[in-house]
MIDRENTOR-487657 format. One line per field, with one value per residue (C-alpha): residue in one letter; x, y, z. Coordinates in Angstrom, 2 decimals. Example, Ala and Ser with C-alpha at 12.3 -4.5 7.8 and 13.67 -1.06 7.14 Angstrom:
residues 2
rest [A | S]
east [12.30 | 13.67]
north [-4.50 | -1.06]
up [7.80 | 7.14]
***
This chain:
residues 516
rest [X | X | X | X | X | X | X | X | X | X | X | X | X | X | X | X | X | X | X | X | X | X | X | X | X | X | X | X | X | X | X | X | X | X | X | X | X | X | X | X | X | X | X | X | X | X | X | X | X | X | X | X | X | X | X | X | X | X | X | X | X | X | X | X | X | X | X | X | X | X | X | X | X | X | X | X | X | X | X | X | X | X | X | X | X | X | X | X | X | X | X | X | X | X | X | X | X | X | X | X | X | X | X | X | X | X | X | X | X | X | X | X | X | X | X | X | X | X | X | X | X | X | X | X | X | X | X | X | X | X | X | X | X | X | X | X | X | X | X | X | X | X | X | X | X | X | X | X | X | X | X | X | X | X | X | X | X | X | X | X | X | X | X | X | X | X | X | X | X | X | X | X | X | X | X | X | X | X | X | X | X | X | X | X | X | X | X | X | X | X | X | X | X | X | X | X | X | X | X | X | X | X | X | X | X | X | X | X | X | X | X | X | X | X | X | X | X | X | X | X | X | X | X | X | X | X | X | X | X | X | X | X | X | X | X | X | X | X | X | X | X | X | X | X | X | X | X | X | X | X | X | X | X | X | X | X | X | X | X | X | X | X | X | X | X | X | X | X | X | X | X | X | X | X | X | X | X | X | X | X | X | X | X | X | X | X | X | X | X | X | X | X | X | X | X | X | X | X | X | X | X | X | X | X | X | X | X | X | X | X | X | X | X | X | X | X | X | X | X | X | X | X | X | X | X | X | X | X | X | X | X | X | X | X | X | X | X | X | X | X | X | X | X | X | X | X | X | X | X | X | X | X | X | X | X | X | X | X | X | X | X | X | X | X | X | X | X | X | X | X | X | X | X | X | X | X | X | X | X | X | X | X | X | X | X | X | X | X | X | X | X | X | X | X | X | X | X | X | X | X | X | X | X | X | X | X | X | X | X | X | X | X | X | X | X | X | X | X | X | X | X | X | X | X | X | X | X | X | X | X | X | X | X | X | X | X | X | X | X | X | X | X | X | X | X | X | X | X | X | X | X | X | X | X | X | X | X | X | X | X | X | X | X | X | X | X | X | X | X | X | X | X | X | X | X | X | X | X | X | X | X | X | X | X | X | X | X | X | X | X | X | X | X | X | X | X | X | X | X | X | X | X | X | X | X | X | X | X | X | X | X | X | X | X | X | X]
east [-14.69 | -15.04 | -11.99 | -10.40 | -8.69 | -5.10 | -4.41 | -5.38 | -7.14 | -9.71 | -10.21 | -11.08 | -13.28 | -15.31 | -15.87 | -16.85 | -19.37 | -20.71 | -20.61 | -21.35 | -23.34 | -21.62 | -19.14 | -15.80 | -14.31 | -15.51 | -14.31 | -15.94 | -17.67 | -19.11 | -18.82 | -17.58 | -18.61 | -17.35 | -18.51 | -17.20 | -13.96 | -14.43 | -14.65 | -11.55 | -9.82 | -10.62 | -9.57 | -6.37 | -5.55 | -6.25 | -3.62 | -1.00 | -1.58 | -1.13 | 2.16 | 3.46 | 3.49 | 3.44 | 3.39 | 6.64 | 7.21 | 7.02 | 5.37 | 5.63 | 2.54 | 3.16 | 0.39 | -1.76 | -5.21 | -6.63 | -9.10 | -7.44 | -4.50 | -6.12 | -7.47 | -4.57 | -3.10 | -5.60 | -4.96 | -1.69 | -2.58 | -4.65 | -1.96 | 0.82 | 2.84 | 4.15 | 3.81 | 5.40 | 3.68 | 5.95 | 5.94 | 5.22 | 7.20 | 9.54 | 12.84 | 13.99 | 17.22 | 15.32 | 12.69 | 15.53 | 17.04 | 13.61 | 13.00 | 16.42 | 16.50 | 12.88 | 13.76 | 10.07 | 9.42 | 6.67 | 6.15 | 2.18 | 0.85 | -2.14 | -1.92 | -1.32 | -0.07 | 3.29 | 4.03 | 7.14 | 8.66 | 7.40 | 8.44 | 11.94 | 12.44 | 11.28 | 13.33 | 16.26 | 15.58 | 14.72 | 11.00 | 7.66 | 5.72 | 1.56 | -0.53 | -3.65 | -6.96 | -10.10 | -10.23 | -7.77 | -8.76 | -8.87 | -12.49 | -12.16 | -13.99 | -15.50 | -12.73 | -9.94 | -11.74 | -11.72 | -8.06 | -7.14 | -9.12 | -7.37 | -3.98 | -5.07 | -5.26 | -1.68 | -0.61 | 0.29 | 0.48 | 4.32 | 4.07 | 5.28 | 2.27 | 3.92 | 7.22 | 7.59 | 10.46 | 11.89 | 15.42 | 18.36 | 21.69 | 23.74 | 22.12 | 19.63 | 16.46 | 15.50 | 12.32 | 10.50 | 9.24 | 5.51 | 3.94 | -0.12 | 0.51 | 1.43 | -1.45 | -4.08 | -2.96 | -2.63 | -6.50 | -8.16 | -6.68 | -7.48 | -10.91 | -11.60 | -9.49 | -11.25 | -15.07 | -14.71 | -17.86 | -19.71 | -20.91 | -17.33 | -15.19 | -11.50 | -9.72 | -6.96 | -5.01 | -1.92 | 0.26 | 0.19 | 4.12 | 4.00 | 3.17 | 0.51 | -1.67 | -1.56 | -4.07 | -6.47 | -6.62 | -6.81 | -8.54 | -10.58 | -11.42 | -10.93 | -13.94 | -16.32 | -15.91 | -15.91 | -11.88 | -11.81 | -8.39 | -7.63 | -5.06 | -1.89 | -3.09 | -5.95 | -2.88 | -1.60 | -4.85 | -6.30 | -9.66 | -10.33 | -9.01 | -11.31 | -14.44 | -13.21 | -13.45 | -16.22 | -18.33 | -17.30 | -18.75 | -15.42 | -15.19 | -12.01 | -9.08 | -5.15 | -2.91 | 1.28 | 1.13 | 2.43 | -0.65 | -2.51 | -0.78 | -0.61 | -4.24 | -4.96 | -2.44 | -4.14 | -8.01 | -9.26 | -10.09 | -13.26 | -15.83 | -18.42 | -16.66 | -16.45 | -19.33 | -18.93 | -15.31 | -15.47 | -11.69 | -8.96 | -5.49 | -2.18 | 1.29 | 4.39 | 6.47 | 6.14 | 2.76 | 4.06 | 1.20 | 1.35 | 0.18 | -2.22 | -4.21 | -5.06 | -7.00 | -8.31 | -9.98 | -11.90 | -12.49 | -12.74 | -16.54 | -16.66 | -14.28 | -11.44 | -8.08 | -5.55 | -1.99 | -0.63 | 3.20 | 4.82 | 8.14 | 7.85 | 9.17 | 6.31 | 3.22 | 2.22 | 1.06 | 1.92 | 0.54 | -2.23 | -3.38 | -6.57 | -6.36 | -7.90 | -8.08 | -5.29 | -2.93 | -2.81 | -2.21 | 0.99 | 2.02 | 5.81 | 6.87 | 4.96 | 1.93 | 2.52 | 3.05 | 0.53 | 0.35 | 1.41 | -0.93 | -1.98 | 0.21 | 2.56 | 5.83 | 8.73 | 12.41 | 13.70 | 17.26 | 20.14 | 23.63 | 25.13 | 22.29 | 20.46 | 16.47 | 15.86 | 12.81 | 14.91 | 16.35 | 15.90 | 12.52 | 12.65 | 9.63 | 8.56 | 5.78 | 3.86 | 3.63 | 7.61 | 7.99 | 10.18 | 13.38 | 14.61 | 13.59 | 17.07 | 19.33 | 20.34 | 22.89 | 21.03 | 18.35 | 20.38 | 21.42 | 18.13 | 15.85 | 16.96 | 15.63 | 15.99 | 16.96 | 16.28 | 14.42 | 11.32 | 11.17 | 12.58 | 12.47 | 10.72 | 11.35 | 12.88 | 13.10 | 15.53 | 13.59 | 16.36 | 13.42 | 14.30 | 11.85 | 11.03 | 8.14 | 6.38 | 3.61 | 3.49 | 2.69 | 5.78 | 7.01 | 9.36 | 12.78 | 14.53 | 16.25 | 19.25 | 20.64 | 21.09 | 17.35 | 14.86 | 11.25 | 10.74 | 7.19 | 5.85 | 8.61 | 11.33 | 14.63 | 18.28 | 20.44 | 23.38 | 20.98 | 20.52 | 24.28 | 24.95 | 22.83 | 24.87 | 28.59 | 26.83 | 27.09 | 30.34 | 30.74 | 30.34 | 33.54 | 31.87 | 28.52 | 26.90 | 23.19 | 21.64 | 17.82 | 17.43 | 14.17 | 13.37 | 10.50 | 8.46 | 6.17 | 8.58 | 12.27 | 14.16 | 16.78 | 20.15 | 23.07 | 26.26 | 28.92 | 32.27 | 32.92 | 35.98 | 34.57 | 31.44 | 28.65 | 25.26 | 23.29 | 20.07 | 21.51 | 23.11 | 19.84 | 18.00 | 20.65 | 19.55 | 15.92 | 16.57 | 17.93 | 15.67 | 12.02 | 10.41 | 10.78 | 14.10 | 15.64 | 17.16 | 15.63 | 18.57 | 21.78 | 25.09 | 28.30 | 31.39 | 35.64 | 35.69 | 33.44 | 34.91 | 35.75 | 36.44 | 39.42 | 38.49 | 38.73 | 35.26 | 32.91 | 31.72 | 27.91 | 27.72 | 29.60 | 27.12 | 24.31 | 25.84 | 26.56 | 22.71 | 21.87 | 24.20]
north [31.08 | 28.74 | 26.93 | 24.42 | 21.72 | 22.57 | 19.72 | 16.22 | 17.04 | 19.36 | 17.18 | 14.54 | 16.99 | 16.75 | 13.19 | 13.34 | 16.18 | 13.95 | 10.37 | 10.39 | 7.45 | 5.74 | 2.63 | 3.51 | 0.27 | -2.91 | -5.81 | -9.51 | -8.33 | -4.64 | -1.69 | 1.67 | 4.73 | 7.82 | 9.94 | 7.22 | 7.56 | 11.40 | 11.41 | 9.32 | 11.61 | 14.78 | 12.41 | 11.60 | 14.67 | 16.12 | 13.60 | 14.46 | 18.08 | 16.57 | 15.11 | 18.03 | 17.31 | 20.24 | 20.76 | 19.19 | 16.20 | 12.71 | 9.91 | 5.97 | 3.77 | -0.16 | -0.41 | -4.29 | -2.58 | -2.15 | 0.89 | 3.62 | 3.12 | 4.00 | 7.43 | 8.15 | 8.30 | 10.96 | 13.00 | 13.34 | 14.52 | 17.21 | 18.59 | 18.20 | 15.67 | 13.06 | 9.51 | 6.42 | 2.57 | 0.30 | -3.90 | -4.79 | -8.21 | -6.97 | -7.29 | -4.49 | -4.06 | -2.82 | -1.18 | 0.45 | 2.09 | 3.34 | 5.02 | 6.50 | 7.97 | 9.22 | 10.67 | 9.88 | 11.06 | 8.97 | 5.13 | 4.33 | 0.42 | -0.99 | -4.86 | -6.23 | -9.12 | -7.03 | -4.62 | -6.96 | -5.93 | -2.65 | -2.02 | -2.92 | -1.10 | 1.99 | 1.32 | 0.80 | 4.45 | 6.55 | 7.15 | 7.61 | 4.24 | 4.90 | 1.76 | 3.18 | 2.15 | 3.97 | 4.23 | 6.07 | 8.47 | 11.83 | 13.57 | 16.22 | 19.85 | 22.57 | 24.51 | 21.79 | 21.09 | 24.83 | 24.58 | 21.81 | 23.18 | 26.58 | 24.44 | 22.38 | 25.58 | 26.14 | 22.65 | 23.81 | 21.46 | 20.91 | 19.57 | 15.76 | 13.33 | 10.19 | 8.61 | 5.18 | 3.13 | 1.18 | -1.08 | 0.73 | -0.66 | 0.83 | -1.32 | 1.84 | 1.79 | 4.79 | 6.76 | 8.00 | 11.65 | 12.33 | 15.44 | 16.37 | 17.72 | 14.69 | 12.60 | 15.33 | 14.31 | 10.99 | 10.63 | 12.51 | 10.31 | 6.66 | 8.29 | 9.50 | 6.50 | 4.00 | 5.78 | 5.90 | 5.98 | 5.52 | 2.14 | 0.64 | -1.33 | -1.90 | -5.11 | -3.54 | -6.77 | -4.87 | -4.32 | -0.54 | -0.44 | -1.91 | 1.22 | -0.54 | 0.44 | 3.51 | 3.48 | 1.67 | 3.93 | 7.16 | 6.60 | 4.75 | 6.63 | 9.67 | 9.15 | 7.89 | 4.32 | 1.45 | -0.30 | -3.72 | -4.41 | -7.87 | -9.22 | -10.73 | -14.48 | -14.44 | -14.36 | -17.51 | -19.33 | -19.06 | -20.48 | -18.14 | -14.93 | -15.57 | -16.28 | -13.44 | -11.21 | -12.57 | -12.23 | -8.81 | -7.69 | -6.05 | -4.56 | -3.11 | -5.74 | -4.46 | -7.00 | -8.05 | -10.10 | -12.99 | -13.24 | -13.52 | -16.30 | -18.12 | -17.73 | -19.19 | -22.30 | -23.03 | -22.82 | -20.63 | -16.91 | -17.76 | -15.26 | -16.89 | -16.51 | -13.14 | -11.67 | -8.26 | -7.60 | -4.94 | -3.84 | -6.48 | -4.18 | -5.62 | -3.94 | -3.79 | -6.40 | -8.10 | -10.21 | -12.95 | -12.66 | -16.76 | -16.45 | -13.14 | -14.94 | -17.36 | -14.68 | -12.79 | -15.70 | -16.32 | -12.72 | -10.74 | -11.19 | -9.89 | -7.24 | -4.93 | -6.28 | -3.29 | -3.57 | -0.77 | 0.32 | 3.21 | 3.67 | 4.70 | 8.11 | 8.94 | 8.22 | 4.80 | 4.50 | 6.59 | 4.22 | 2.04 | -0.07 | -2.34 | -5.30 | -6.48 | -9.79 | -7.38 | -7.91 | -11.88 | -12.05 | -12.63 | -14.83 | -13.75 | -11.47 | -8.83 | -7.02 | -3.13 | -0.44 | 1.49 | 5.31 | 7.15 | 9.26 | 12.73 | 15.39 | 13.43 | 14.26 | 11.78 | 11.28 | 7.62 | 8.15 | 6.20 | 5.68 | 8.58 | 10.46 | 11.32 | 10.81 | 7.83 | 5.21 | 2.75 | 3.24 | 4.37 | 6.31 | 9.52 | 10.81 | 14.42 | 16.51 | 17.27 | 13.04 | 13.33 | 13.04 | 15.43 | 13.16 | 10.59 | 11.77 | 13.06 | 11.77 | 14.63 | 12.52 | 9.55 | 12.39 | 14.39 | 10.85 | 10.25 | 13.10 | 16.30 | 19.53 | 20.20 | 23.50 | 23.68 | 26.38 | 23.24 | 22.03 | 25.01 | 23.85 | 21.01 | 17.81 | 14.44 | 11.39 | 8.63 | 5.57 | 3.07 | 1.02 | 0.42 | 0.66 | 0.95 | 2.78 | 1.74 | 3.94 | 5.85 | 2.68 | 1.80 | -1.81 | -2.40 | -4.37 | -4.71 | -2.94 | -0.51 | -1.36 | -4.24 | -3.57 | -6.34 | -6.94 | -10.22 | -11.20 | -7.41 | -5.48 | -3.59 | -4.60 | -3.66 | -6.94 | -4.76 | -4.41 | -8.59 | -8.48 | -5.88 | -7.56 | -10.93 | -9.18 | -8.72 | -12.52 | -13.03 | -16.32 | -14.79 | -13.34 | -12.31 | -12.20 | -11.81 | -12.68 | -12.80 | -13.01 | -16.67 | -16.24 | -20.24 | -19.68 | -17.13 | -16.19 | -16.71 | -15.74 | -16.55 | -14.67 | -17.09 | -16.31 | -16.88 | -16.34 | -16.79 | -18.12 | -19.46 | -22.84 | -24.83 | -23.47 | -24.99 | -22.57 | -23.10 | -21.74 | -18.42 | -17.92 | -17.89 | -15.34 | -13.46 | -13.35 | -11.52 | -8.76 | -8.50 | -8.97 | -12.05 | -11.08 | -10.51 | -13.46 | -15.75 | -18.61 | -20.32 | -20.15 | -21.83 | -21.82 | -21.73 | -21.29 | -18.13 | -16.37 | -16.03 | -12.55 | -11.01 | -9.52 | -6.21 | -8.11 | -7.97 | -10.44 | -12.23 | -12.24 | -13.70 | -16.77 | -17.02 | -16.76 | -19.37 | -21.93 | -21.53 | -22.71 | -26.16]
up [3.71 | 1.18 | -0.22 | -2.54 | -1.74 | -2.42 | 0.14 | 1.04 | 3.95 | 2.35 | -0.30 | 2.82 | 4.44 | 0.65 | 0.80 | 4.50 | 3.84 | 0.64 | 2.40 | 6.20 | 5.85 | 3.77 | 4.85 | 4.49 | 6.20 | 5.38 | 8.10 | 8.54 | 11.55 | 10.40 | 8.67 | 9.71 | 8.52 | 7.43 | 10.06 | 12.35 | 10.77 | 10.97 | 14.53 | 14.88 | 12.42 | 15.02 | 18.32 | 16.67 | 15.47 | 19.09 | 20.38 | 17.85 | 18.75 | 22.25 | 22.06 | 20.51 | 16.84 | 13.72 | 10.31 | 9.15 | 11.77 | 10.69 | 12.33 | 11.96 | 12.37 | 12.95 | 10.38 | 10.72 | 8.94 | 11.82 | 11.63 | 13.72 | 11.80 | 8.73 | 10.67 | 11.73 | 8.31 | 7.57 | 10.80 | 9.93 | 6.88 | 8.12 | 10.34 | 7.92 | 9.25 | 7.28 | 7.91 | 7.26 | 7.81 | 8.80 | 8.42 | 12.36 | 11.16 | 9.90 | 11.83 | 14.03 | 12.08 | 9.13 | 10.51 | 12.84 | 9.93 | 8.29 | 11.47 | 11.69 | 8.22 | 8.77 | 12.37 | 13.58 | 16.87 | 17.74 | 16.65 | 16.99 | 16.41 | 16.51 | 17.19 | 20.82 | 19.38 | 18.34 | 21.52 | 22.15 | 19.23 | 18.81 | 22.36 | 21.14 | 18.09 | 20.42 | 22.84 | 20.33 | 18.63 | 21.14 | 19.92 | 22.17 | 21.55 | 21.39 | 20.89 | 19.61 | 21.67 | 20.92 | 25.18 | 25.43 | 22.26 | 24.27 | 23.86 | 20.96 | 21.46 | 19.06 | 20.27 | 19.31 | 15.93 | 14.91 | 15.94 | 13.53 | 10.91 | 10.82 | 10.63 | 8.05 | 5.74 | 6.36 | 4.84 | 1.54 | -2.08 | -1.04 | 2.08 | 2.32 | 2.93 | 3.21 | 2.94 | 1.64 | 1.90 | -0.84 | -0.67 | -0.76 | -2.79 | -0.01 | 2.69 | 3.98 | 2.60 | 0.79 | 1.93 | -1.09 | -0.26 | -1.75 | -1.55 | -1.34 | -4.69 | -5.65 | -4.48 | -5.70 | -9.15 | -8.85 | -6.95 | -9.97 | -12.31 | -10.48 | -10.44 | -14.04 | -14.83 | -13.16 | -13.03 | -9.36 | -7.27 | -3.70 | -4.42 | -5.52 | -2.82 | -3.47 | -1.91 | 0.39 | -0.91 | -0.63 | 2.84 | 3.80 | 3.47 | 0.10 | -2.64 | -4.48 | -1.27 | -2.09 | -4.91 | -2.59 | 0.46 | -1.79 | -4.88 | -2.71 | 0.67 | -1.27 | -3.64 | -1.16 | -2.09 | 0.61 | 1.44 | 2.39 | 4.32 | 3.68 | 6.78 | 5.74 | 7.08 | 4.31 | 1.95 | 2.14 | 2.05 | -1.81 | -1.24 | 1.87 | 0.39 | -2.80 | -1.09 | 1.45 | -1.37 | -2.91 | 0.35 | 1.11 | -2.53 | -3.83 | -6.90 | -7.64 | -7.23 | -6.94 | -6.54 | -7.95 | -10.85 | -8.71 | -6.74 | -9.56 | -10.80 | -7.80 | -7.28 | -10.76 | -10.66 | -7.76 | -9.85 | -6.74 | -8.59 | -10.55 | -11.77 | -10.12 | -6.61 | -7.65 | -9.26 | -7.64 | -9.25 | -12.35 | -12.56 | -11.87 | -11.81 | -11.68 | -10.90 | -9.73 | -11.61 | -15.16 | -15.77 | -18.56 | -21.35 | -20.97 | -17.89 | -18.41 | -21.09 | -18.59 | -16.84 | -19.25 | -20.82 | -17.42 | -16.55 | -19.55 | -20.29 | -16.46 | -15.57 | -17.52 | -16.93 | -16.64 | -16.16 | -14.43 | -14.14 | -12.00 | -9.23 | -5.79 | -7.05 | -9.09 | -7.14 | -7.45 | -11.10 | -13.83 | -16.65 | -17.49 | -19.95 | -20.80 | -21.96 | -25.25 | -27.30 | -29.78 | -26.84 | -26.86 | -30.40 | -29.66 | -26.59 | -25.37 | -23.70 | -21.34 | -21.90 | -23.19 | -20.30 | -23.33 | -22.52 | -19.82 | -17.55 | -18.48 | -16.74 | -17.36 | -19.41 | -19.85 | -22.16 | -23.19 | -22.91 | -24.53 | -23.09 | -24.63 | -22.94 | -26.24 | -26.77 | -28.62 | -29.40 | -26.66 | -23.46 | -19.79 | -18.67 | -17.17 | -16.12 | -15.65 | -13.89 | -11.06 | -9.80 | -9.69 | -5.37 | -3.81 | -3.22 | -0.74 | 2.43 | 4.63 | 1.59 | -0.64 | -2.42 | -3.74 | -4.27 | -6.61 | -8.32 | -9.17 | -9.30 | -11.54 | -12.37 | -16.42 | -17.74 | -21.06 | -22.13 | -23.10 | -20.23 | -18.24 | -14.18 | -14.33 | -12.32 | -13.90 | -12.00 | -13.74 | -13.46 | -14.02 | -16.53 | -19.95 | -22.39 | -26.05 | -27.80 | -30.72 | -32.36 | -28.83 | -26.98 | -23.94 | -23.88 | -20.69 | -21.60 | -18.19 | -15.41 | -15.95 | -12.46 | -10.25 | -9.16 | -9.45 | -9.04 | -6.95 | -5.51 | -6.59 | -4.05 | -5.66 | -4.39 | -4.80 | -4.28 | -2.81 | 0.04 | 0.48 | 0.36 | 2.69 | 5.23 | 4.48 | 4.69 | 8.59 | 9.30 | 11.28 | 8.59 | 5.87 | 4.04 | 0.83 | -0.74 | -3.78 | -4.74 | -8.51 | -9.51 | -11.49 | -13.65 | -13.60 | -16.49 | -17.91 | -14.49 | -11.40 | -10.64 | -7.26 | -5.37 | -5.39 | -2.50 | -3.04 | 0.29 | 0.51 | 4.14 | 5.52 | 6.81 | 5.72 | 7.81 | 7.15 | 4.11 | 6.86 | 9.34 | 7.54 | 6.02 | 9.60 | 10.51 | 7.49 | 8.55 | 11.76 | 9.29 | 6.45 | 5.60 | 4.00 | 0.59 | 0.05 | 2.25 | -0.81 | -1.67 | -2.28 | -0.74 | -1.68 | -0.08 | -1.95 | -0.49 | -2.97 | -5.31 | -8.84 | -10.78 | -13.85 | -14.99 | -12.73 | -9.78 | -9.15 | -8.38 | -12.02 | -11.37 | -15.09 | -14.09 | -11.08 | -13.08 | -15.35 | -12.84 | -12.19 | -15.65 | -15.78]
***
């Protein structure tokens, strides 16, 4: 019986029927298609099925782009079990917790190069460890596809697709909750939005933990289009990641601001390195106009520039805005967050919780997620379901953004909270400090975000510590607890760290001291 697709999967099983033949991952030394990655999708499912998954589990994947990861994203959608990709570098006593407050059963990774560790964090959970191998893929009959298509009709809009972890100001990350409902939205927007079609091929520039993958692998898998994973390596060598994408013929770029930037101070994004590139989107913290007009004025005659803004909590984007010569008419500042999305709703809220022109964004609709997965506290902090007869029963989710509007357009003014955006990840500081209260020498901490100019800001540590212990050595120590990103860049030592008149630690003075 014919159907719609009320859930991710069927809407897969459309662009499979559509593009068989097309290549749906693009690698340096071939393409695969998507009736290759089809008959992965059915072997994986079969082994899920196997080790006694159903609808409702959740599964982690020690995700390095390689292709059966990908698959096995989309056999878990089929079934209805959640996943969540994990950073394979990350240390264990991160990833520990994400696994903990996800209560995966199964851990699966797909790089040799990282069983060690893997091994270790499965060890130190209690989870099955699965390194996927196409060898060992188990051979998938009529009978068991039948099977998984019957229980793919009983995965219903609500079910949770994926859970993606952002930092948490207690010290536990929080695991954002998103449904299929969710996504659906979200894919036929990035589609109309973008003019989506089986010739484009998005650079998979972002890592599959990080949110901002999100738009690649479904706008882009999920329309037929070709994804391009680009390996972490490739980021940290300009001139090869340009020509990388520049060879591979990509045409939709999604990248952090800071990339951006970097790539340009360093003169190696040109058009003519890129002459496949239509739509360059950027997103996830602040691109200085300063620094913006540096790129549109080499790209513009090329591709549209959008700037794209949207938490965790509300499916990846929820705004976007092109860029025009009207935007650079005036240099300071950020560019506009300009509209938000259709089926989208949303208050500005002041501090005495009225609506007003200025002041936090709550957003509201079907891209709200379903909470903080196994955290109904911080979930009922953040996420709220309105009564008033307007907006009777609808969901809100309290960004923590503050914004103003003028003549309907959003302009972002800063963070409510002690949140920041640093190198395009969204972290709480609390959590950097938590992890340094862990270090036996450490009495006290406190860290503060020190934007040095317009473009780039660096995390600053201050710790309290009975003795003088060398800053390079407490920051190694720090490493083994928390990912690249948010280890400080700085680190200073002090006998005590100063406070207000509460008693608690004066983060303005801090901040000051950074500034003499």
């Amino acid at each position: 019986m014919p159907t719609y697709p009320f859930n991710l999967a069927l809407l897969f099983d459309e662009a499979l029927a559509t593009h068989a033949t097309r290549p749906a991952l693009r690698y340096t030394d071939r393409d695969y298609r998507y009736s290759e990655l089809s008959q992965w999708v059915d072997a994986l499912a079969a082994l899920l099925l196997a080790q006694g998954c159903q609808r409702g589990d959740v599964i982690a994947i020690g995700h390095n782009k390689r292709p059966l990861s990908y698959a096995l994203m989309l056999a878990a959608l089929r079934l209805g079990i959640a996943y969540v990709n994990i950073d394979v570098a990350s240390p264990t006593a991160r990833t520990g917790r994400i696994l903990q407050v996800s209560d995966a059963a199964l851990l699966f990774f797909d790089d040799p190069a990282y069983q060690d560790a893997m091994t270790e964090l499965a060890t130190t959970k209690g989870c099955r460890l699965l390194m996927l191998d196409e060898k060992t893929l188990p051979e998938v009959s009529d009978t068991d596809r039948a099977l998984q298509q019957r229980l793919s009709q009983q995965v219903d809009g609500a079910c949770i697709a994926y859970i993606m972890f952002t930092s948490g100001s207690t010290g536990v990350p929080k695991g954002v909750a998103v449904t299929h409902q969710n996504v659906l939205h979200f894919i036929a927007w990035g589609q109309q939005r973008f003019g989506i079609t089986d010739q484009d091929n998005f650079a998979n520039l972002s890592p599959m933990y990080f949110d901002n993958s999100v738009f690649d692998f479904y706008v882009g898998l999920f329309s037929g289009a070709a994804l391009t994973p680009v390996h972490r390596e490739l980021l940290t060598n300009p001139y090869e990641l340009v020509q990388y994408i520049g060879r591979m013929a990509c045409s939709i770029w999604f990248s952090v601001p800071s990339l951006l930037i970097y790539l340009m101070a360093m003169k190696a994004m040109t058009p003519q390195g890129l002459t496949s590139l239509r739509a360059i989107v950027f997103g996830g913290e602040g691109y200085p106009k300063i620094e913006l007009k540096k790129l549109y004025d080499r790209f513009s005659g090329q591709a549209s520039l959008v700037n794209v803004y949207g938490p965790t909590e509300c499916t990846c984007i929820c705004s976007g805005h092109t860029l025009g010569d009207a935007d650079f008419l005036d240099l300071t500042g950020l560019p506009t967050l300009g509209h938000l999305n259709p089926n989208f709703d949303y208050r500005i809220l002041d501090e005495e919780e009225h609506d007003a022109a200025s002041g936090e964004l709550c957003l509201i609709g079907p891209n709200v997620a379903a909470g903080y997965f196994n955290d109904l506290e911080r979930t009922a902090a953040a996420f709220h379901t309105l009564t008033e007869s307007n907006r009777y029963m609808k969901r809100m989710y309290r960004t923590g953004d503050l914004v103003r509007e003028e003549a309907g357009m959003l302009h972002f003014i800063g963070r409510k909270d002690n949140q920041i955006k640093h190198m395009g990840y969204r972290i709480e500081l609390e959590e950097i400090e938590h992890a340094l209260a862990k270090l036996p020498q450490v009495a006290q901490a406190a860290v503060v975000y020190h934007r040095t100019n317009a473009a780039y800001g660096k995390l600053v540590a201050y710790v309290a510590c009975a003795g003088q212990p060398d800053d390079r050595v407490l920051l190694k120590a720090l490493a083994d607890l928390l990912p690249d990103y948010m280890v400080p860049n700085k680190l200073i030592v002090m006998s005590d760290l100063p406070k207000n008149p509460n008693g608690k630690v004066d983060r303005q003075h801090l901040r000051a001291l950074l500034d003499e």
